[in-house]
C-alpha positions as CSV (number, residue, x, y, z in Angstrom):
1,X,109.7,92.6,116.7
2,X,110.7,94.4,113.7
3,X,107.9,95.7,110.9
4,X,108.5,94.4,107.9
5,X,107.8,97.3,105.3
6,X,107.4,95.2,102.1
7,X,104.6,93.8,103.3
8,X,102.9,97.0,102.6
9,X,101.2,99.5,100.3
10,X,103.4,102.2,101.7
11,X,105.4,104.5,100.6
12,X,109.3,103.4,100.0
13,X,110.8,102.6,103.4
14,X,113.6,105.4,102.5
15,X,110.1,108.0,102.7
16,X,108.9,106.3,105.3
17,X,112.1,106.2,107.4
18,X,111.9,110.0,106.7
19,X,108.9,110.1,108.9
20,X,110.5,107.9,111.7
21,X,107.9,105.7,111.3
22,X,108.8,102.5,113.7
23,X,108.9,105.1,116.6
24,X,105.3,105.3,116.3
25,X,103.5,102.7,114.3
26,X,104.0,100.0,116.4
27,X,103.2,101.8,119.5
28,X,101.2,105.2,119.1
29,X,99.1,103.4,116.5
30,X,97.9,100.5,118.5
31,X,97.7,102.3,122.2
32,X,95.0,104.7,120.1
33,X,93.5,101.8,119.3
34,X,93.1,100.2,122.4
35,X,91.4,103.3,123.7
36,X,88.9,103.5,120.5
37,X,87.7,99.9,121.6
38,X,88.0,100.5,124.9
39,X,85.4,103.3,124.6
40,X,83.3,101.8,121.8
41,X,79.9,100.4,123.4
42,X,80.8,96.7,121.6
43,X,77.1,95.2,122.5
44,X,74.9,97.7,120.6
45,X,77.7,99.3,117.6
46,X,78.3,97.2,114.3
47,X,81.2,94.9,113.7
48,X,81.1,96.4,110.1
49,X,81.2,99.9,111.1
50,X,83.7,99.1,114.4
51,X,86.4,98.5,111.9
52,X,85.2,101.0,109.2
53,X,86.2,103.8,111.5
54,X,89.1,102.4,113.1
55,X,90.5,102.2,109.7
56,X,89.7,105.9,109.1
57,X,91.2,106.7,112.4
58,X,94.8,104.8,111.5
59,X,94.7,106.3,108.8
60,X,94.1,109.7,110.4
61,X,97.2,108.5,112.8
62,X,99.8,108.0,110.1
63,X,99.0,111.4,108.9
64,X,98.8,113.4,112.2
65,X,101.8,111.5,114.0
66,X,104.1,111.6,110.5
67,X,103.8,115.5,110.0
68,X,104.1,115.7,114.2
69,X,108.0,114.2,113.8
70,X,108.4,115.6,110.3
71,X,108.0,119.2,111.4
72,X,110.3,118.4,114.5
73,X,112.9,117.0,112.8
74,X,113.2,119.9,110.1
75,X,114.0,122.3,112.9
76,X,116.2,120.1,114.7
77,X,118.6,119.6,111.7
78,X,121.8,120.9,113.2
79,X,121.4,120.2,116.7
80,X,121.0,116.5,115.4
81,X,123.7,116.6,113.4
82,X,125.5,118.2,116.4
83,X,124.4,115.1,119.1
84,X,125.1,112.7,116.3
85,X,121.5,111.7,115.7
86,X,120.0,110.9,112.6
87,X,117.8,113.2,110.7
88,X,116.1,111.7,107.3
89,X,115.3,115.1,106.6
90,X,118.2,116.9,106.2
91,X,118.9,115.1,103.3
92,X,115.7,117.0,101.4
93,X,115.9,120.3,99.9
94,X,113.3,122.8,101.2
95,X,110.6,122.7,98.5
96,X,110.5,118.5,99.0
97,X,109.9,119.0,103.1
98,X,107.3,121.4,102.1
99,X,105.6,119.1,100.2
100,X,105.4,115.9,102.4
101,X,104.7,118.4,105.2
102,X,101.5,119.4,103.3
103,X,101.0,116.1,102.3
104,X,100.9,114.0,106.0
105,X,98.7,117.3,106.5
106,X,96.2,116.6,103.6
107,X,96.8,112.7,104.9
108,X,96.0,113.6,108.7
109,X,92.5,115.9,107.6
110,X,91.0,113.8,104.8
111,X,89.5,110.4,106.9
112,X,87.6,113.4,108.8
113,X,85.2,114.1,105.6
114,X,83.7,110.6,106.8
115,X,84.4,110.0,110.5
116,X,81.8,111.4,112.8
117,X,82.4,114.7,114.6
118,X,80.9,118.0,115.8
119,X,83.0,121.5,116.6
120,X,84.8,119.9,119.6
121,X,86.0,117.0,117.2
122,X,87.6,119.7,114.6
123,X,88.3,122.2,117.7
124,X,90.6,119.1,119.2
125,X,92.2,118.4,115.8
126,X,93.3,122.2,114.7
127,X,94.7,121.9,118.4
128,X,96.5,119.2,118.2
129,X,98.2,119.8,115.0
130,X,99.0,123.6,116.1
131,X,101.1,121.7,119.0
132,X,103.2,120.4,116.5
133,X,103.9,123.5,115.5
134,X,104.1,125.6,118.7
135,X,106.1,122.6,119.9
136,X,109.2,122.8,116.8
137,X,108.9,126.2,115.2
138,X,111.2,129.0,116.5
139,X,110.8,131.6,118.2
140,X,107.9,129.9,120.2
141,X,109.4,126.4,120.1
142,X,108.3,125.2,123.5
143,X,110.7,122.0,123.3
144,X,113.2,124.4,124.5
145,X,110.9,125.9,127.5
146,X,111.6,123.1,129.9
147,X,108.1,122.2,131.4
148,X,106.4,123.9,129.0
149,X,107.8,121.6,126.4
150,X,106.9,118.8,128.5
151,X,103.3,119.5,129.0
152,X,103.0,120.3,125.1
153,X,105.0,116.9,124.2
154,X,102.3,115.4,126.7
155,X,99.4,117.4,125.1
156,X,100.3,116.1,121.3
157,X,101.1,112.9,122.0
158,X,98.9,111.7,124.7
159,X,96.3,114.5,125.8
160,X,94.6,115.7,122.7
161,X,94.9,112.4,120.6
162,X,93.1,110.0,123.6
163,X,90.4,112.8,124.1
164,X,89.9,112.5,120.0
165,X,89.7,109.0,119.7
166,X,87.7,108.5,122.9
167,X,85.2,111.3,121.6
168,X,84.7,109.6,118.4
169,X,84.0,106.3,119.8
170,X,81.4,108.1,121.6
171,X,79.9,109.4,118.4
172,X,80.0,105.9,117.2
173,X,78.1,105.3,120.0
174,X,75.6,107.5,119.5
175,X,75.2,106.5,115.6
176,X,71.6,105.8,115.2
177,X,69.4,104.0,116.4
178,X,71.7,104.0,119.2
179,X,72.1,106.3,122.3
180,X,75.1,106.5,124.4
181,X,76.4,109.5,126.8
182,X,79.6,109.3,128.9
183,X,79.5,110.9,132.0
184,X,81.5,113.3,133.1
185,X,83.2,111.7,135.6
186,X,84.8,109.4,133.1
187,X,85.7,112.5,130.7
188,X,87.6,114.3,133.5
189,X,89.3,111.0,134.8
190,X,90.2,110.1,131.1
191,X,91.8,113.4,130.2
192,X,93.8,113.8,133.9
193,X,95.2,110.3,133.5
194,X,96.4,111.1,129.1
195,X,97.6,114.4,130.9
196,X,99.5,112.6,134.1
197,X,100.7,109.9,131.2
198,X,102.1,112.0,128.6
199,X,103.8,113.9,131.2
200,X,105.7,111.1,132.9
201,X,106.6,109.3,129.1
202,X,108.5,112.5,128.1
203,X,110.3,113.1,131.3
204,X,111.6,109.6,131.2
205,X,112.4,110.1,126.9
206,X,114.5,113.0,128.2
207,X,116.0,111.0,131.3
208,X,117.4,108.9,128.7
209,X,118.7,111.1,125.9
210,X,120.2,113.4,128.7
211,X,123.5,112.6,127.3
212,X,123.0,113.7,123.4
213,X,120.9,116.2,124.2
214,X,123.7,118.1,126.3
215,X,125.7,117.5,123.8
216,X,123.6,119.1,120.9
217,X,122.8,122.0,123.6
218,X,119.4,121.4,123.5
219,X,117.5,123.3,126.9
220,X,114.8,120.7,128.8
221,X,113.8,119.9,132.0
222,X,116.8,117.3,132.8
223,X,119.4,120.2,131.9
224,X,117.8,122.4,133.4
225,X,116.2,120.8,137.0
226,X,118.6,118.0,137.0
227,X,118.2,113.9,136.7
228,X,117.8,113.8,140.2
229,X,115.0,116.1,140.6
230,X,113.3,114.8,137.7
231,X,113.5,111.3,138.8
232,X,112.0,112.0,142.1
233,X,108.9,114.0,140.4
234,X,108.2,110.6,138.7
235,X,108.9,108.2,141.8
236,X,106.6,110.5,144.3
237,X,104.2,111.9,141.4
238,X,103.7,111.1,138.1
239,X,103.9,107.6,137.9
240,X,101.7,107.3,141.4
241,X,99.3,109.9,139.8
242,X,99.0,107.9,136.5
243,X,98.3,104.7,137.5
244,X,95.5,106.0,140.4
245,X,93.5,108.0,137.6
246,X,93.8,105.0,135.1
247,X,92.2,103.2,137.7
248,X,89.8,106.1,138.2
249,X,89.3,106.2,134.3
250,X,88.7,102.2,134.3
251,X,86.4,103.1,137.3
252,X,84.1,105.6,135.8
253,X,83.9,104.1,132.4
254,X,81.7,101.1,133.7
255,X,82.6,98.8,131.2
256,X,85.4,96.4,131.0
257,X,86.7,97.1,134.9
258,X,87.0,93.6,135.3
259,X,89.1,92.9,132.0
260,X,91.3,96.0,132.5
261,X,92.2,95.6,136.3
262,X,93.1,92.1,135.4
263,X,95.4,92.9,132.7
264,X,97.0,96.2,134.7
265,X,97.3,94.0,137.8
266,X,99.2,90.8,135.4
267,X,101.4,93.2,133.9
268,X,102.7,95.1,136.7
269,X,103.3,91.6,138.8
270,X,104.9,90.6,135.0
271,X,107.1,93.4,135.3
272,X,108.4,93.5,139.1
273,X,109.6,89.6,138.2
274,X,112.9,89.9,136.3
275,X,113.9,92.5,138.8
276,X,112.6,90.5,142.3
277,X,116.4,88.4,143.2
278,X,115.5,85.8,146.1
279,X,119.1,84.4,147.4
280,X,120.1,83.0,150.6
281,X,122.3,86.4,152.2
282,X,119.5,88.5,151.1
283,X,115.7,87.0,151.1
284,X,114.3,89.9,149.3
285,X,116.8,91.7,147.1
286,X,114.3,94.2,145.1
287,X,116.7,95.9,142.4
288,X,114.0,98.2,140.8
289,X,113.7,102.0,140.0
290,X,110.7,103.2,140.4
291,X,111.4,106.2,138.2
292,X,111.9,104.7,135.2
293,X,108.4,102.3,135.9
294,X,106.4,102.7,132.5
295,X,103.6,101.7,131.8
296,X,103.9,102.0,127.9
297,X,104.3,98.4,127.1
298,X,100.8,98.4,129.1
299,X,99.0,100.4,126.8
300,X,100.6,99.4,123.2
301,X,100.3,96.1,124.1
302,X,97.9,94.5,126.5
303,X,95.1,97.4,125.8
304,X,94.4,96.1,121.9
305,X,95.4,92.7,122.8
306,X,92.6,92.2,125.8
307,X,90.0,93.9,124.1
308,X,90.4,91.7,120.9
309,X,90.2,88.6,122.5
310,X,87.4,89.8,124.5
311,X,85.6,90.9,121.2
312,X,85.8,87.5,119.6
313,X,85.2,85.6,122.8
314,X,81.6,87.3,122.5
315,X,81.8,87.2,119.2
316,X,83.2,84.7,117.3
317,X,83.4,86.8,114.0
318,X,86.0,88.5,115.8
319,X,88.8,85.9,115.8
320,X,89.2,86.6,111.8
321,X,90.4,90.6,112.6
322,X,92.9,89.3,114.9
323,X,95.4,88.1,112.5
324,X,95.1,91.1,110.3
325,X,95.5,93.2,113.0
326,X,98.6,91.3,114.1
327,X,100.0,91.4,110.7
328,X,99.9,95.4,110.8
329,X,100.9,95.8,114.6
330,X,102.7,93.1,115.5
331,X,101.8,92.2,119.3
332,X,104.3,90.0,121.5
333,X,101.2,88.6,123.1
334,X,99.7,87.7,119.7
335,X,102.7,86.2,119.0
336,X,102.8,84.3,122.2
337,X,98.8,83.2,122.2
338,X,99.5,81.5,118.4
339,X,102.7,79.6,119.6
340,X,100.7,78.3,122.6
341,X,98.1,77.1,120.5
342,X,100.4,75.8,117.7
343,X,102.2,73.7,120.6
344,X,98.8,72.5,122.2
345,X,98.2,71.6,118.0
346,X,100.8,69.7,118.2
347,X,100.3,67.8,121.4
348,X,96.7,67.2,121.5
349,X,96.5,66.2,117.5
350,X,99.7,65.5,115.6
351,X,101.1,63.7,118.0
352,X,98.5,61.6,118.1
353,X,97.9,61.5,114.1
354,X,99.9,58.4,113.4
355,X,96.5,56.4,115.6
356,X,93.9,58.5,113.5
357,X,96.3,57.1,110.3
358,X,96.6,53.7,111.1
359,X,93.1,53.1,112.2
360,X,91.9,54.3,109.1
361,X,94.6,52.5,107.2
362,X,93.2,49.3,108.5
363,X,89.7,50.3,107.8
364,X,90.5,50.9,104.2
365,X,92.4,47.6,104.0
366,X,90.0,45.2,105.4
367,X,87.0,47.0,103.2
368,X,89.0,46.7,100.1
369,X,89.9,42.7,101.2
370,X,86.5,41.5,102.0
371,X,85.0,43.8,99.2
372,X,87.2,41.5,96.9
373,X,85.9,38.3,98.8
374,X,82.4,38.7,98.4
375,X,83.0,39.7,94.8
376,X,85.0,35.9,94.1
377,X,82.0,34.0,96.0
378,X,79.2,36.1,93.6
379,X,81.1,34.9,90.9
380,X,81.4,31.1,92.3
381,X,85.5,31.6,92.7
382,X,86.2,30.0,96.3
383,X,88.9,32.1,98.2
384,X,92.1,30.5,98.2
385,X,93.2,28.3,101.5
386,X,96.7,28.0,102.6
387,X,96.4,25.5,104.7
388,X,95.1,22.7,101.5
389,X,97.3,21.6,98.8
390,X,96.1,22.6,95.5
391,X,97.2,21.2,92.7
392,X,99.9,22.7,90.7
């Protein structure tokens, strides 16, 4: 589903199409989400100050994951241009990158005057914007490292973001007069699976731009290893090791196991149907790769989606967020859950209406017949018969 950018206070869409924005918003944006209300203790914290902070936390997204792709597309200028890729900001002169670069930056650091932190809060953000930098910036650029670039692409986009959101819904938490502490456990499980995660969703981004990125000369870890190699680190590791510390993670957290193991277990039965073929010659034809098995849709997705509805079922303040929220991140399953309930609508009521309408129109009738009756016999005016002959 596209994102409509008229329908909001934004910057042009020319600006914003500088910052590659739809390969983030609608995914990075609501997967940190859905890890902000995964970890937020719902019973004890605030509705008001749930989505106070959230909103200082997208706000901080925009402006951490627009100077992240800004910076890496100013120093991939001419090998884009080489691969044929398109690159928004090649078309500005130097001074102009400089200043949206500062900008995003002054975007990214601002909500963190009000959101609650301590030094391992501002120790994780310098970090994570430093990637950024380490990750584009020549002569260090570690996109061109092979697994070094992949463990930094996993650190900035997965690693250091979840472990920054998850800490600050723990500060949330532990607003007054409240008093929440995570155990370790569930820090270690949380920051192995982010780590196993980002890992395997930049592997597989590489898988497939192998072609263009061979063309602009650009050295990773699939021109370098090989797709064959690469594929069968994800079969045998990655993806095996990410789902079994997700299920860890949901494990040690203590809250919500039952929610998220039911939504991990419908997805991943929801995925392995389109490609399960049942046929007379062959009663179990599986045509599935298990190297390109993602569980991104999972996260950006399902994650906000199941917490939301489990908010408002507790709460029923919280069905009024949900359309907002939809109309920001659009959500297939949002999309889904209204036309299911728009059909039921129209089952259950409207079909029926045209009962409702003419019982009442008979109600109204009568009253207005007999009201007029009893109004000609007060007034000594007998009701005409048609059965007598009057005279003429």
């Amino acid at each position: 589903m596209a994102l409509d950018t008229a329908k909001f206070t934004l910057p042009s869409p020319t600006w914003l199409q500088t910052l590659r924005y739809n390969e983030w918003w609608r995914f990075k944006v609501p997967f940190l989400l859905g890890i902000y209300f995964w970890q937020i203790d719902f019973a004890s914290v605030n509705m008001q100050i749930l989505w106070q902070y959230a909103a200082l936390l997208v706000v901080w997204m925009f402006g951490a994951a627009g100077f992240g792709y800004f910076v890496n597309d100013c120093f991939d200028i001419e090998q884009d241009a080489a691969a044929g890729k398109p690159n928004k900001s090649g078309n500005l002169s130097v001074p102009s990158r400089w200043l949206v670069a500062v900008g995003l930056l002054v975007i990214a650091l601002l909500p963190w005057v009000w959101l609650p932190g301590m030094f391992l809060s501002y120790l994780l953000i310098g970090v994570h914007l430093l990637s950024f930098l380490l990750y584009s910036i020549p002569p260090i650029r570690f996109k061109e490292r092979y697994y070094l670039g992949a463990i930094t692409d996993a650190l900035y986009s997965y690693f250091l973001p979840v472990l920054l959101v998850a800490y600050t819904a723990w500060m949330v938490n532990n607003l007054p007069p409240n008093y929440y502490v995570p155990s370790t456990n569930q820090g270690l499980a949380l920051a192995a699976w982010a780590l196993a995660a980002g890992i395997r969703n930049i592997i597989q981004h590489h898988i497939l731009d192998r072609r263009k990125d061979r063309i602009s000369g650009t050295a990773n870890i699939i021109n370098r290893y090989g797709l064959r190699f690469n594929v069968n680190m994800l079969r045998w590791l990655f993806i095996p090791l990410e789902i079994a510390l997700f299920a860890a993670t949901v494990y040690f957290s203590e809250h919500y196991e039952a929610l998220l193991y039911s939504l991990l277990g419908f997805f991943c039965i929801w995925q392995l149907l389109p490609v399960v073929r049942i046929n007379l010659r062959h009663p179990l034809n599986l045509r599935f790769d298990l190297g390109m098995f993602t569980l991104n849709a999972f996260y950006e997705i399902y994650l906000p989606f199941g917490f939301l509805i489990a908010f408002a079922i507790a709460q029923p303040w919280y069905w009024a967020t949900i359309l907002p929220y939809h109309f920001f991140f659009p959500n297939p399953l949002i999309s889904f859950t209204l036309w299911v309930l728009a059909l039921i609508f129209h089952h259950l009521v409207l079909r029926w209406l045209w009962i409702v309408r003419l019982i009442l129109s008979r109600i109204v009738n009568y009253s207005i017949h007999y009201t007029r009756v009893a109004y000609r016999y007060s007034k000594g005016i007998k009701p005409y018969d048609p059965r007598k002959k009057h005279d003429a």
